[in-house]
C-alpha positions in Angstrom: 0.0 0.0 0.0 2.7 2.5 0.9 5.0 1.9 -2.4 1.6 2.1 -4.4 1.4 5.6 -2.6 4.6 6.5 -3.2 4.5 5.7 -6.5 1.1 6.3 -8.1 1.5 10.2 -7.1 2.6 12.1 -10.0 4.2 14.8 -8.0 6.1 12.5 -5.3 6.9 9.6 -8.5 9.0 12.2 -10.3 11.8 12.9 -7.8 11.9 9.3 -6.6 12.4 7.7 -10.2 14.9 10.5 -11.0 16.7 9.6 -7.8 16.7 5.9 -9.1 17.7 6.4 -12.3 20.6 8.7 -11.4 22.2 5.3 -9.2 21.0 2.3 -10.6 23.4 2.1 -13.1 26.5 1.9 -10.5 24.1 0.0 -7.4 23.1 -3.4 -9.0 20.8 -4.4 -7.0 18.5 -0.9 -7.6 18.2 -2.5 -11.2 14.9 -4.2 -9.7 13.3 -0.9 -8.1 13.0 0.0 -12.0 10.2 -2.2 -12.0 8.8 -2.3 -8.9 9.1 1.7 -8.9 7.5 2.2 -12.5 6.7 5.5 -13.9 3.8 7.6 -13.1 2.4 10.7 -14.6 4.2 12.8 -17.7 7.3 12.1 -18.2 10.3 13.1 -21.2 12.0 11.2 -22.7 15.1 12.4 -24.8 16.4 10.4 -27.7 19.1 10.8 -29.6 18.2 14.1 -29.3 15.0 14.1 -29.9 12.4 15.0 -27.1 8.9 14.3 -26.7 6.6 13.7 -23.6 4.7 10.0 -22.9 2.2 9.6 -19.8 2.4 6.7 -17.7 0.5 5.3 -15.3 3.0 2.8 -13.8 1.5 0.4 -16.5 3.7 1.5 -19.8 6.4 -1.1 -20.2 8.1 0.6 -23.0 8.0 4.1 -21.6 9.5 2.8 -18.0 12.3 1.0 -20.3 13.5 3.9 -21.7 13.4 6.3 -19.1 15.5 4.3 -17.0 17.5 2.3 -19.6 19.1 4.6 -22.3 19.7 1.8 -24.5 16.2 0.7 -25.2 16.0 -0.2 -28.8 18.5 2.3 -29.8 19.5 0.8 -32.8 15.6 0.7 -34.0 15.4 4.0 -32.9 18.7 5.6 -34.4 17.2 3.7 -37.6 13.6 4.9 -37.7 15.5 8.4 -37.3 17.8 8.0 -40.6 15.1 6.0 -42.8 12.4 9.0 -41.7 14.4 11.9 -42.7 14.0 10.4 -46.5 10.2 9.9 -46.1 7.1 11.4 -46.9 5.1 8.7 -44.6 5.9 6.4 -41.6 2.9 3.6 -41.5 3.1 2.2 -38.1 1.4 -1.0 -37.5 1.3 -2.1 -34.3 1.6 1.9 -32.4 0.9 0.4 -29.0 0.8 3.8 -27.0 2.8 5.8 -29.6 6.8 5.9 -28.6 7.5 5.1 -32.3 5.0 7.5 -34.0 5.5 10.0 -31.4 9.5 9.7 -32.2 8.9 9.9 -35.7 6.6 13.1 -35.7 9.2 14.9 -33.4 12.2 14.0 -35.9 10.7 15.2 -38.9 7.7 17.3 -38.6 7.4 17.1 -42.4 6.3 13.6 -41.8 2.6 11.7 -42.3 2.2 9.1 -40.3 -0.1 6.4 -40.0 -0.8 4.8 -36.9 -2.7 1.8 -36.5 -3.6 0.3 -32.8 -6.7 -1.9 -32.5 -6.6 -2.8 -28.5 -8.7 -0.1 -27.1 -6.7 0.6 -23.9 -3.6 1.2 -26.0 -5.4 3.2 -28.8 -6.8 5.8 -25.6 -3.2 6.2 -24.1 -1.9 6.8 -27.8 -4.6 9.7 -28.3 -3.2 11.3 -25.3 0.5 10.8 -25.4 -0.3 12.7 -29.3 -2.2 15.2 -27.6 0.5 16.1 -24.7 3.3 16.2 -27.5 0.7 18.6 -29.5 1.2 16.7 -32.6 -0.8 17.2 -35.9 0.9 14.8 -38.3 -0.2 11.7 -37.0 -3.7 10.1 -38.6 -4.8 6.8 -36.1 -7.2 3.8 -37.0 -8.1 1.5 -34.7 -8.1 -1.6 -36.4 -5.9 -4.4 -36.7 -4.5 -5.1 -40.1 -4.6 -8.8 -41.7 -5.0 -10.8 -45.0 -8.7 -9.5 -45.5 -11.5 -7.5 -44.6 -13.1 -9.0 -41.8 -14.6 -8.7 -38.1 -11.7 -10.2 -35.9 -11.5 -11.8 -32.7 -8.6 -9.6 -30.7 -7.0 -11.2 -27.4 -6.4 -8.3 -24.7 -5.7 -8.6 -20.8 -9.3 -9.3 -19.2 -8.8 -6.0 -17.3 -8.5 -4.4 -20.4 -4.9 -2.9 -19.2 -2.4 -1.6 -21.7 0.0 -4.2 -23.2 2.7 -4.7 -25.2 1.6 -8.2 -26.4 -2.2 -8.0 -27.1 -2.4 -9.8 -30.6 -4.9 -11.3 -33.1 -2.8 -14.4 -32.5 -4.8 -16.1 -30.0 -1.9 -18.8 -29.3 0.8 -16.7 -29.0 -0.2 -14.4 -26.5 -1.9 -16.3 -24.3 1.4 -18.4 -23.6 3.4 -15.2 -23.1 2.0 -14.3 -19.9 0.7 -15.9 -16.9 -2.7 -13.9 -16.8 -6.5 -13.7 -17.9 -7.0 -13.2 -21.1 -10.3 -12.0 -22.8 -11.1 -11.8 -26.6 -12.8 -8.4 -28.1 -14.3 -7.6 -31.9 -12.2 -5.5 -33.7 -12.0 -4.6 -37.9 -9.2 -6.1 -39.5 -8.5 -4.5 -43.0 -5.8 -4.5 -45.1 -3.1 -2.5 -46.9 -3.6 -2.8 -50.0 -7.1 -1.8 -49.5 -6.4 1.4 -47.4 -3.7 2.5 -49.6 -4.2 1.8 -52.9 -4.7 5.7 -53.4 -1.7 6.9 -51.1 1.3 7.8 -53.3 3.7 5.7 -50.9 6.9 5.5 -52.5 10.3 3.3 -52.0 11.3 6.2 -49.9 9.1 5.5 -47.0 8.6 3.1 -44.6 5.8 0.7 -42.8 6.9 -0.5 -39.1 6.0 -3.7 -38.3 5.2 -5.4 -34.9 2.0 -7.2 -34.6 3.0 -9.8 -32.1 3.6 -13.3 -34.3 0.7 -11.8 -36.5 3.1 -10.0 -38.8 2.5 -13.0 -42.2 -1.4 -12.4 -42.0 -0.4 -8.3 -42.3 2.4 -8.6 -44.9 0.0 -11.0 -46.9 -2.4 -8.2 -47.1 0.0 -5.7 -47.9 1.3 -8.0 -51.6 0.5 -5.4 -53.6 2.1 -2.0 -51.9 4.9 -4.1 -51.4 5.3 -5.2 -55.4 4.2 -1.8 -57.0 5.0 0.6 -54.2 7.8 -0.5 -52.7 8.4 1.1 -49.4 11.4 -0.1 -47.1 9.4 -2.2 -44.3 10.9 -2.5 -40.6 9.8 -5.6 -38.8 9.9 -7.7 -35.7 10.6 -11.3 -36.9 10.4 -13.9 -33.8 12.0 -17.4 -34.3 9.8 -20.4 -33.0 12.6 -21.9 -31.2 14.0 -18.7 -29.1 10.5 -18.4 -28.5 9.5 -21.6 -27.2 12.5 -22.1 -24.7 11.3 -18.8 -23.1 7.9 -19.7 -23.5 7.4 -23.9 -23.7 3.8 -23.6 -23.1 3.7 -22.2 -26.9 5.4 -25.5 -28.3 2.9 -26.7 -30.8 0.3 -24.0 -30.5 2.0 -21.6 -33.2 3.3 -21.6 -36.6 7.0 -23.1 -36.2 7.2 -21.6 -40.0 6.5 -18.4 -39.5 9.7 -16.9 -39.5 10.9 -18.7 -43.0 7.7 -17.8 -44.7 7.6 -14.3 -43.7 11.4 -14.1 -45.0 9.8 -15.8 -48.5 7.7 -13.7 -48.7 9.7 -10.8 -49.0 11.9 -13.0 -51.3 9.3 -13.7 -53.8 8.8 -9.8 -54.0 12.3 -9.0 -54.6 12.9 -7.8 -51.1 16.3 -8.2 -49.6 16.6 -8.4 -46.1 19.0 -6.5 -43.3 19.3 -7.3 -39.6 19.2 -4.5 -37.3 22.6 -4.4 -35.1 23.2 -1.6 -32.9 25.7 0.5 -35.1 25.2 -1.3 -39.0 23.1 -3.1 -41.1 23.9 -6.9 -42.1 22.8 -8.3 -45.4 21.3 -11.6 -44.8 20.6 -14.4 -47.6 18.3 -16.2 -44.6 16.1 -16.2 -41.4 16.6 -19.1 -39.2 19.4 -19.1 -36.9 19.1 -15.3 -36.6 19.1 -13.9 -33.1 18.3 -11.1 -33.4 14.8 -10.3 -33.8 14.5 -6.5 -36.1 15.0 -6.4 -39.5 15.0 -4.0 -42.3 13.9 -5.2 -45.9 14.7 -3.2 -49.2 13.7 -3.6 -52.9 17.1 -3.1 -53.3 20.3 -4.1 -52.1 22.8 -1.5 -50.8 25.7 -1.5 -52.5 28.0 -3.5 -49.4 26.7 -6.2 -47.1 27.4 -4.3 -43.8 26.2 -0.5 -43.4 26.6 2.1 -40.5 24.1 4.0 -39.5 26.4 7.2 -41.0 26.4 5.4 -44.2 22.2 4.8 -45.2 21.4 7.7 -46.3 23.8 7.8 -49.1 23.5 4.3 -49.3 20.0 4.2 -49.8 20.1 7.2 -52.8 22.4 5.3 -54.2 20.7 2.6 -54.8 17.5 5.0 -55.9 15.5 4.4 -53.0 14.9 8.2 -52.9 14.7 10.2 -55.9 
């Protein structure tokens, strides 16, 4: 009761979590006050130089991450920050409460971006984390994205709290954590359908991170991806890293989904690039990749490992941007 007071008070939180953050780094053991003292309230967050605000209410995984661990995803974000200076639009599927969006509207201002979020107590905190960085470049739809038009079942936490795993794949996320789940009805569309009219180019980018759903999106997305060509950034998860974290998925999800999400891109001329924290590495296949962020490009760069210094001339060379 007392750390819940302590911490769910946006004026007494602030102070505290700074004090933590300041010494965790050189107390080891303080590492595990960063989750039991989560954030709460409005908080900043500067990356790589760019700063934006996010609200917590001791419930947003990512935002507590990268307050109190600089190196959060740096190489995804140090990447969505060189591919998004090229781009008219940044199509993020898979928003969650908006760190990515919001990161990309703050780098470029120039920037559309498309956000898509179809869990309803993520799409409300992304509406206000938007609204506290005052941000007018950002159009939301809450709908998940698939293979087809079509009313979808959605699994959520049963309380209906935010969560960085809520997924269309029923399987998956109920053998990721050791909670209730419930199911919802959400609108799945596709892609292709919503932008067969937007002049998406191979100069801009779609995120992806739908939670093991990511072969259902990219199979509704066939035709942007052959006639449009936009650079796609995507979390591919390997059955077998998952299921010795997680055994109780062992059977329950597509052991193939990796490979054929990797084909896929193949077939299409794609060629794919893991995300490491300071380059880009060509690779000619998925399985036995650790990492789990990748970059795919209708066409190759011109050498097989890139700095981050290096893609934007990289990348006109190859007439990605015109």
């Amino acid at each position: 009761m007392l750390k819940k007071i302590l911490r769910d008070n946006a004026a007494i939180n602030l102070p505290i979590r700074k004090i933590i953050r300041a010494i965790h780094t050189f107390v080891t053991p303080l590492d595990r006050l960063t989750s039991l003292y989560r954030v709460y309230g409005v908080v900043n967050l500067n990356i790589l130089d760019v700063s934006f605000n996010m609200y917590s209410k001791s419930d947003d995984h990512i935002v507590n991450e990268i307050f109190y661990f600089s190196d959060y995803e740096k190489s995804e974000f140090r990447l969505i920050k060189e591919l998004t200076k090229m781009s008219k639009y940044f199509i993020d599927v898979g928003a969650n409460t908006g760190v990515f969006s919001i990161f990309a509207a703050a780098s470029n201002p120039t920037l559309s971006i498309i956000s898509f979020e179809p869990h309803p107590g993520n799409f409300k905190r992304l509406i206000t984390n938007i609204a506290l960085n005052k941000l007018q470049n950002i159009t939301l739809y809450q709908n998940a994205l698939g293979s087809s038009t079509k009313d979808l079942e959605f699994t959520i936490p049963s309380d209906e709290s935010i969560s960085t795993t809520a997924s269309a794949n029923e399987n998956y996320v109920k053998n990721f954590h050791d909670i209730s789940y419930c199911s919802i009805a959400v609108k799945q569309r596709t892609i292709d359908e919503l932008f067969v009219s937007l002049p998406l180019t191979s100069g801009d980018t779609i995120k992806l991170d739908v939670e093991y759903y990511e072969l259902e999106v990219l199979k509704g997305a066939r035709s942007t991806l052959a006639n449009k060509r936009p650079m796609v950034m995507i979390e591919i998860l390997q059955y077998e890293i998952l299921i010795k974290q997680f055994p109780a998925m062992g059977g329950k999800i597509n052991e193939n989904h990796a490979d054929e999400v990797f084909e896929l891109f193949h077939d299409l001329g794609y060629h794919g690039y893991s995300i490491g924290l300071s380059k880009l590495e060509y690779i000619t296949r998925i399985k036995g990749q650790t990492n789990r962020n990748f970059l795919f490009l209708s066409r190759k760069l011109s050498q097989n490992t890139v700095s981050y210094g290096q893609i934007e001339s990289e990348l006109i060379q190859a007439n990605r941007v015109t």
